[in-house]
C-alpha positions in Angstrom: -25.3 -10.2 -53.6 -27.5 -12.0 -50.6 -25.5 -11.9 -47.3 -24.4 -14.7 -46.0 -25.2 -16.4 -42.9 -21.6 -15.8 -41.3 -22.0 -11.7 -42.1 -25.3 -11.7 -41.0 -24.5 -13.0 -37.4 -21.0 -11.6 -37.0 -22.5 -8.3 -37.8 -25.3 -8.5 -35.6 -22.8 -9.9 -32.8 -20.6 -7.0 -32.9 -22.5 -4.1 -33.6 -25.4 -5.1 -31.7 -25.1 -8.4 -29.2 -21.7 -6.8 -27.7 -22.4 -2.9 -27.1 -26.4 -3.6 -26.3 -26.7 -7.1 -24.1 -23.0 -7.2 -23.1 -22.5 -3.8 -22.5 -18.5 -4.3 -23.4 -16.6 -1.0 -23.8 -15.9 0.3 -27.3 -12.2 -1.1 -26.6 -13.5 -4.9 -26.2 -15.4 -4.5 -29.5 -12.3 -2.7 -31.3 -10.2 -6.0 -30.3 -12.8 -8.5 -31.1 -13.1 -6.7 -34.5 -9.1 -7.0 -35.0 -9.5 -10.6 -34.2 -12.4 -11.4 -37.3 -10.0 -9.0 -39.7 -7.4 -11.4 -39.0 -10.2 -14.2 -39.5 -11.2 -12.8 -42.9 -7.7 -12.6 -44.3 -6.6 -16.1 -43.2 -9.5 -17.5 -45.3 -9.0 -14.9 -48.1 -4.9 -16.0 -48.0 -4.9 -19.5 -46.8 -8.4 -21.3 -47.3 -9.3 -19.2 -50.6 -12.6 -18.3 -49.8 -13.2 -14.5 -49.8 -15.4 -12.5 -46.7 -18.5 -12.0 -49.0 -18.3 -15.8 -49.8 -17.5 -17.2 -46.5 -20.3 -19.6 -44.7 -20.6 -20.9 -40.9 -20.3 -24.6 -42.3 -16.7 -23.8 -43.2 -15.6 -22.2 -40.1 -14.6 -25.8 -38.6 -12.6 -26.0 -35.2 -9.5 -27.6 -37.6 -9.8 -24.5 -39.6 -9.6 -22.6 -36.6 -7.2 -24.5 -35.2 -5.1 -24.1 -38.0 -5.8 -20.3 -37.9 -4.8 -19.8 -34.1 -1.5 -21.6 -35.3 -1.1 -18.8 -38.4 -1.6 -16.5 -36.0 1.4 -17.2 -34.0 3.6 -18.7 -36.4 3.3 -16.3 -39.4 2.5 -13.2 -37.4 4.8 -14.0 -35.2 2.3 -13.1 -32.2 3.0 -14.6 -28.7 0.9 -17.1 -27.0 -1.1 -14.6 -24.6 -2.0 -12.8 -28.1 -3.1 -15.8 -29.4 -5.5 -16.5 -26.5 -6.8 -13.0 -26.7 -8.1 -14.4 -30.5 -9.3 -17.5 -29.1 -11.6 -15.5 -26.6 -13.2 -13.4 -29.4 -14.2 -16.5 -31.4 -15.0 -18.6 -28.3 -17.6 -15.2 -27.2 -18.9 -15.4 -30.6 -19.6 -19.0 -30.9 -21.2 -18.7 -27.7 -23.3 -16.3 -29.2 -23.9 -18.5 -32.2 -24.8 -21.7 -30.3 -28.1 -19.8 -29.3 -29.0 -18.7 -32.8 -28.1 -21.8 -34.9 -28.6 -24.4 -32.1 -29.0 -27.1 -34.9 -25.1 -27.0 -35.6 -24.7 -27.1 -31.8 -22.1 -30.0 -31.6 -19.8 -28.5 -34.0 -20.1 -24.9 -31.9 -19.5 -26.5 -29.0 -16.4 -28.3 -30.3 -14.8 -25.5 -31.4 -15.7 -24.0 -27.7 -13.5 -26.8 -26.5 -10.6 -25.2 -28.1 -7.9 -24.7 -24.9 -6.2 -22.0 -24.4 -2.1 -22.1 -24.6 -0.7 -21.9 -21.3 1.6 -18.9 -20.8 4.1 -18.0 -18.3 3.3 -15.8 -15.4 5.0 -12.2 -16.1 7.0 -10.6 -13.2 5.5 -7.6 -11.9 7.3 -5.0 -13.1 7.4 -1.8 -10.4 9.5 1.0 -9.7 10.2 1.3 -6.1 9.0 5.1 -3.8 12.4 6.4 -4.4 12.1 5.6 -8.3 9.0 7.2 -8.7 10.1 10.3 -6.7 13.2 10.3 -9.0 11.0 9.7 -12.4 8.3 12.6 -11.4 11.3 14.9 -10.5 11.9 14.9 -14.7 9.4 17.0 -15.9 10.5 20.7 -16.3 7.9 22.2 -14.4 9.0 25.9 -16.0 7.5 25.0 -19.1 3.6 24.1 -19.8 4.0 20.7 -21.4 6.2 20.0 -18.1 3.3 20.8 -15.6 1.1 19.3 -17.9 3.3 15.5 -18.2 4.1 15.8 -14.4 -0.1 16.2 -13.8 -0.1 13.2 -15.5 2.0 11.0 -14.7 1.7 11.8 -10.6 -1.8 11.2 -11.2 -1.6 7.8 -13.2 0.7 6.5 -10.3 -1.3 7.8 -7.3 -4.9 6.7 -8.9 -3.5 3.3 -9.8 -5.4 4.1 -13.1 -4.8 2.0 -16.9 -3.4 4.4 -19.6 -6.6 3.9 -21.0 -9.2 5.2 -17.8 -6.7 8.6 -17.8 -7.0 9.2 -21.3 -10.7 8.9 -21.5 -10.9 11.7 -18.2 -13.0 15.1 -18.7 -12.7 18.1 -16.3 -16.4 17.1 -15.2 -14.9 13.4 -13.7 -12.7 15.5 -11.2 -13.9 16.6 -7.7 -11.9 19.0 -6.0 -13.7 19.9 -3.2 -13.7 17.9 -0.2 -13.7 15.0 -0.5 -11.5 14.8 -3.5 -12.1 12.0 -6.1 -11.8 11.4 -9.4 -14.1 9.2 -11.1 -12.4 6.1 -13.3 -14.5 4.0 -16.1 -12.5 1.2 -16.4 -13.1 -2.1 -18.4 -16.8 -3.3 -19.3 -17.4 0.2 -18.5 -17.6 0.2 -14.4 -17.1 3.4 -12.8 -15.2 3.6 -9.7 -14.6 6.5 -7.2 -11.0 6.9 -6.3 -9.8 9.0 -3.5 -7.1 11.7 -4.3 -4.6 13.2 -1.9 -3.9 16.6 -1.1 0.0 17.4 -3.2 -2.4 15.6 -6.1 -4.9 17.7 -6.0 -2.8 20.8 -5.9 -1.2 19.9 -9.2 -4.7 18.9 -10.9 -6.1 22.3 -9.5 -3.1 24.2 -11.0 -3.1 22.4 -13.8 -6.7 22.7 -14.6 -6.6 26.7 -14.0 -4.1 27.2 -16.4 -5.7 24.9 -19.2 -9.0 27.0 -18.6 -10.7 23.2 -17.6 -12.3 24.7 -14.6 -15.1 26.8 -16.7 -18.3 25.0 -17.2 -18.1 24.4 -21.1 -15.1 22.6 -20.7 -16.3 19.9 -18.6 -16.4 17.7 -21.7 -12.9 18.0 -22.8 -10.3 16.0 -22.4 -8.3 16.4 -19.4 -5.2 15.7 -20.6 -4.6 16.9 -24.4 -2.0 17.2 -26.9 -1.4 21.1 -28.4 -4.1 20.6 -31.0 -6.2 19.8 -27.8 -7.0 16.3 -28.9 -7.1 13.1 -26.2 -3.9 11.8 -25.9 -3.7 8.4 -27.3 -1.9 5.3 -25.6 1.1 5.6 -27.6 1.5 9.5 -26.7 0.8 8.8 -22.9 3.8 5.9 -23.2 6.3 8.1 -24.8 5.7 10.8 -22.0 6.5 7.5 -19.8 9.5 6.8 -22.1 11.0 10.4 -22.2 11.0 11.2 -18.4 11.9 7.5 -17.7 15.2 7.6 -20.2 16.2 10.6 -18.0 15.8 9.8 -14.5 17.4 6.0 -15.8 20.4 8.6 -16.4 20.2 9.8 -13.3 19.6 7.1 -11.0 19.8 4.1 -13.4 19.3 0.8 -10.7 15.9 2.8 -9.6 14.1 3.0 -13.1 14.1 -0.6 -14.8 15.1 -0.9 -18.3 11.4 -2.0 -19.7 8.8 0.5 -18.1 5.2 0.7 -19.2 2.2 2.9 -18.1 0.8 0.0 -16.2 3.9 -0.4 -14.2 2.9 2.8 -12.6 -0.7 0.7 -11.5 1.8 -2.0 -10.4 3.7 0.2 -8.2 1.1 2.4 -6.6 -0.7 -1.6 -5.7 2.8 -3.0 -4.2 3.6 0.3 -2.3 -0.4 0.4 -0.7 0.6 -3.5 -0.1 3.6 -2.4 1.9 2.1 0.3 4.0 -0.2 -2.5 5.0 -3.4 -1.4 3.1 -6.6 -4.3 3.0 -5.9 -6.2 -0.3 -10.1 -5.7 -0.2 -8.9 -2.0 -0.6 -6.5 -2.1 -3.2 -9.0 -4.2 -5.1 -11.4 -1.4 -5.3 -8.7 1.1 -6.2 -7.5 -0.9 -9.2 -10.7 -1.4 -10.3 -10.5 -5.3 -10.0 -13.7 -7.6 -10.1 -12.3 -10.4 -7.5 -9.5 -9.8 -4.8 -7.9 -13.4 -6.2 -6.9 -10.5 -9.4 -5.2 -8.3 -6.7 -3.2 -11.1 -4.8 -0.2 -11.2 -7.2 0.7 -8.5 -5.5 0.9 -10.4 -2.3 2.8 -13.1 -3.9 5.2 -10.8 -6.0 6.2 -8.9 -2.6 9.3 -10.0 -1.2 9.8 -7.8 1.2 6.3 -8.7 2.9 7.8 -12.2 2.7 11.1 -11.5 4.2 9.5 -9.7 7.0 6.8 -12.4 7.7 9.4 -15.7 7.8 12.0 -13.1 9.9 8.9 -12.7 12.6 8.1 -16.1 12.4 11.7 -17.6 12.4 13.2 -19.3 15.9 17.1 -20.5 15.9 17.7 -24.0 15.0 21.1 -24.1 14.1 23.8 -25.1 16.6 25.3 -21.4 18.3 28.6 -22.8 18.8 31.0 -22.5 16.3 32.9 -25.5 16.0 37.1 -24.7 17.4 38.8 -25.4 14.2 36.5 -23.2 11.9 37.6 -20.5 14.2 41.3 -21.0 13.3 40.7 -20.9 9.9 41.3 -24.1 8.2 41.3 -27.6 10.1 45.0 -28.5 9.6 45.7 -25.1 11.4 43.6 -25.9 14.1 45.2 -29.8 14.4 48.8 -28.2 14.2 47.6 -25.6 17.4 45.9 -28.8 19.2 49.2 -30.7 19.0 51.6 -28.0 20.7 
């Protein structure tokens, strides 16, 4: 069967256009991927028109429209998911534009589609006392203890994703001075992160006993399961889960009640925020590309706010009290004022 015009650019757009001229991570393309499954099926299911039949001139911006609706009403995804879709096929149809530009009002129409506005999340971050209380869990007697509490101390004090720790080899870690850790984060950008001393000591012991300091393991994974595979997202959130549930047990107004790997990034940004760290700084920690990505830290701290209006705040009110609050009620005070 001849391949159609849609399979011909969708597979050159993914499996070249993205990874070779974009340069996007293996994780973007996994996601834009999901995104044209989901595509295929809603045509399959809804439309009737199977993948090796499917065309460009029926991929209309009604049709989808109409599949960015199925999306959230019969998947029952949320809006933010849905715009995750919509970015897929708007970088596609970008793509497109340049290769059929005869179609080009119909691409750029279906570029027009807006993304859903979603509410602003609340940051969710544990406070210094919460994360001293959560990496107090591990049972350091045991290996899988030293090897969680490695972990997690690391994930907090690098301000890394779940995803930048997983993907870690022995070879990314420097432990002679100056200590760093080298992070690839998102499109792939490496970034050098500074690691303190008690850090450093755990990674070195940790390291030693996994054998991670000989040369041929420089290409393993740092942190692996007993079959010495990576660690997957999942794994690393029910380590998170496990040690969380316990210190919640312990200290249960310290540890919130939804806790995720990334509100250990959160936390390490709002606690260098406090100790009144550049947010230029933090920016480069956390691997953003703008500081206008790093400044919802300085709008989600409330302490920083507190402190700033007390500094800035002068007395208007009137310092006297007036007599009759003094006596309580003013019927008291009238029936003192009349002896």
């Amino acid at each position: 069967m001849k391949p159609t015009d849609f399979s011909k650019l969708l597979t050159d757009f993914l499996a070249r256009y993205m990874p070779g001229e974009l340069g996007v991570s293996i994780h973007t393309i996994a996601s834009y991927k999901d995104t044209f499954v989901l595509l295929l099926i809603y045509f399959r299911d809804k439309v009737g028109i199977t993948a090796d039949r499917l065309l460009l001139k029926d991929v209309s911006k009604e049709r989808l429209v109409d599949f960015l609706e199925w999306v959230e009403t019969e998947r029952n995804c949320c809006p933010a998911t849905r715009n995750v879709r919509l970015a897929a096929l708007h970088s596609f149809f970008r793509y497109v534009q340049y290769q059929q530009p005869e179609n080009l009002l119909e691409w750029h129409k279906i570029l027009s589609i807006p993304a859903k506005k979603t509410e602003r999340p609340t940051i969710n971050y544990l406070s210094l006392e919460g994360i001293r209380c959560l990496l107090a869990q591990p049972d350091q007697f045991t290996s899988t203890g030293r090897r969680d509490l490695a972990l997690l101390s690391l994930l907090y004090d690098t301000g890394a994703r779940v995803q930048e720790i997983i993907d870690l080899t022995p070879s990314m870690v420097r432990l002679e001075e100056p200590c760093t850790i080298k992070l690839i984060g998102k499109g792939s950008k490496a970034r050098i992160v500074p690691l303190m001393t008690p850090q450093v000591g755990l990674l070195k012991q940790y390291m030693t006993e996994r054998k991670q300091l000989e040369r041929y393991a420089n290409q393993y994974p740092l942190f692996h399961n007993t079959r010495r595979e990576k660690l997957t997202r999942a794994g690393v959130n029910y380590i998170l889960a496990k040690y969380a549930q316990q210190a919640r047990g312990i200290h249960g107004a310290m540890i919130p009640e939804k806790i995720s790997c990334h509100s250990l990034r959160h936390s390490k940004a709002m606690h260098l925020l406090q100790a009144g760290v550049n947010l230029v700084y933090i920016r480069d920690i956390l691997g953003h590309t703008s500081v206008k990505a790093t400044e919802i830290y300085a709008r989600a701290d409330s302490r920083q706010k507190r402190e700033a209006i007390e500094r800035a705040y002068e007395q208007v009110t009137p310092e006297k009290t007036p007599p009759w609050l003094e006596n309580g009620t003013l019927l008291n005070w009238l029936k003192t004022f009349q002896r």
